[in-house]
TIRONU-250286 format. One record per residue (C-alpha): x negated, y, z. Coordinates in Angstrom, 2 decimals, always signed. Layout:
% residues N
X,Y,Z $
...
This chain:
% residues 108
+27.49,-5.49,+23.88 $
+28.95,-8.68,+23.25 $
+26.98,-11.04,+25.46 $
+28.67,-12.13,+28.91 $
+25.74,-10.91,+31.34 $
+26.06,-7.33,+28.98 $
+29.77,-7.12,+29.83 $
+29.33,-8.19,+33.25 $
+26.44,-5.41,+34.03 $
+29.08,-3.06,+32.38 $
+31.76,-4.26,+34.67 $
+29.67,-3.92,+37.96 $
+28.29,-0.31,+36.94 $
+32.20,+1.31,+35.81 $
+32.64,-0.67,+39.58 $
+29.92,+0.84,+41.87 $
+30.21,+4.30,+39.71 $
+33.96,+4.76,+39.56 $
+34.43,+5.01,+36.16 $
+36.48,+2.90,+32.99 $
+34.67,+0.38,+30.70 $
+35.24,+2.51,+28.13 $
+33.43,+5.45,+29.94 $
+30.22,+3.46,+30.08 $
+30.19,+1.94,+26.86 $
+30.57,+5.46,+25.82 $
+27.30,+6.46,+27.55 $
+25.75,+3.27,+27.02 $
+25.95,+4.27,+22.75 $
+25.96,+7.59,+23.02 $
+22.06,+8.17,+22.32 $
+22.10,+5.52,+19.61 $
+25.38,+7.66,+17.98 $
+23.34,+10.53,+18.76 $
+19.98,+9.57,+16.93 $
+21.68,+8.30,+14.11 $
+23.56,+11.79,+13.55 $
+19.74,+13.62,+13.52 $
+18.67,+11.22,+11.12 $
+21.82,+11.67,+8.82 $
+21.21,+15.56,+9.04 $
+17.71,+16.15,+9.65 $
+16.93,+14.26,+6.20 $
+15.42,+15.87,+3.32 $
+14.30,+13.74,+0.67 $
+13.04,+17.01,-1.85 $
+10.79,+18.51,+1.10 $
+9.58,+14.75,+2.19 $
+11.46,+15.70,+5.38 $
+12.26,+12.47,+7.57 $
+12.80,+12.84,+11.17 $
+11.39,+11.06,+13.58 $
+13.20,+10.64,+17.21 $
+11.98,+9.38,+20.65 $
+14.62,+8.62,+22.67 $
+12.98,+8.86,+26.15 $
+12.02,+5.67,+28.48 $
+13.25,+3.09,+25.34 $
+11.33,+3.87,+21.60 $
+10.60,+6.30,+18.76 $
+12.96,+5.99,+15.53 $
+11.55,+6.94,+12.40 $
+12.62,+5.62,+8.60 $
+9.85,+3.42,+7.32 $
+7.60,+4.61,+4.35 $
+9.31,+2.01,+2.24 $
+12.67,+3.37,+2.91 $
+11.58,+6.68,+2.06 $
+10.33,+5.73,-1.27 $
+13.76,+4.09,-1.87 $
+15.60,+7.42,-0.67 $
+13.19,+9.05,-2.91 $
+14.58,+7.14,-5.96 $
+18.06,+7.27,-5.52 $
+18.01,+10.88,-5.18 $
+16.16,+10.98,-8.12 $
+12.73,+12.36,-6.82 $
+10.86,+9.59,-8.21 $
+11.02,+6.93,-10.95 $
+12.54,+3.62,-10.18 $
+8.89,+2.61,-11.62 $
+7.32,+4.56,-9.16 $
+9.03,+2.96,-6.41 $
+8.69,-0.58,-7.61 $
+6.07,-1.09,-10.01 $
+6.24,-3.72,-12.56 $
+3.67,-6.25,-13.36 $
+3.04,-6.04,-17.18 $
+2.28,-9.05,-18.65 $
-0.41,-10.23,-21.42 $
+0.20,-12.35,-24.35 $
-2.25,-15.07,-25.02 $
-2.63,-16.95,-28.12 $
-0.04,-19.72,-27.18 $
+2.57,-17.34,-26.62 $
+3.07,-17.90,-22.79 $
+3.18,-14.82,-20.75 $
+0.73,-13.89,-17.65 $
+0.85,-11.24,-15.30 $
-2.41,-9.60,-14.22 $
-3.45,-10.48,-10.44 $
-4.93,-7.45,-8.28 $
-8.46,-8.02,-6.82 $
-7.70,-10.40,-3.45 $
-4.74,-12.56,-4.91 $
-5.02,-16.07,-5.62 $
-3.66,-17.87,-8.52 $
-1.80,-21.13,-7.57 $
């Protein structure tokens, strides 16, 4: 909320509703404070528990599959291989190192 038309819509609603600036910034965060507390609690790495929130008339939260993978690792439910695999290279005869493409890449 640090734009001037933000402030200013603030303004005109604690105006028109009776109440402080810092009464509707309050409500104005509280569902963000709100989903981020579910998330904190609700999440269980060992059961592949990771909640998912719709906050009604603006979006659904959910932690992306990436994320989880990295959650995964630093609570140590998968390898750090796992979660970011390595490309293992070949040796040729002139001692330079290549990595193996996957089927679809292009070699530049």
């Amino acid at each position: 909320m640090k734009s001037i038309r933000t402030k200013q819509v603030v303004r005109q609603v604690a105006l028109e509703e009776g109440l402080t600036l810092e009464q509707v910034t309050s409500i104005i965060v509280s569902p963000f404070e709100m989903q981020a507390m579910i998330m904190k609690n609700q999440f269980n790495p060992s059961e592949d528990s990771y909640p998912m929130i719709r906050i009604p008339n603006f979006g659904i939260f959910s932690i992306p599959e990436t994320y989880q993978k990295y959650f995964k690792a630093q609570y140590g439910f998968i390898s750090n291989e796992e979660q970011c695999p390595i490309v293992q290279p070949t040796g040729d005869s002139s001692g330079a190192l290549q990595g193996s493409l996957d089927e679809g890449q292009v070699e530049d």
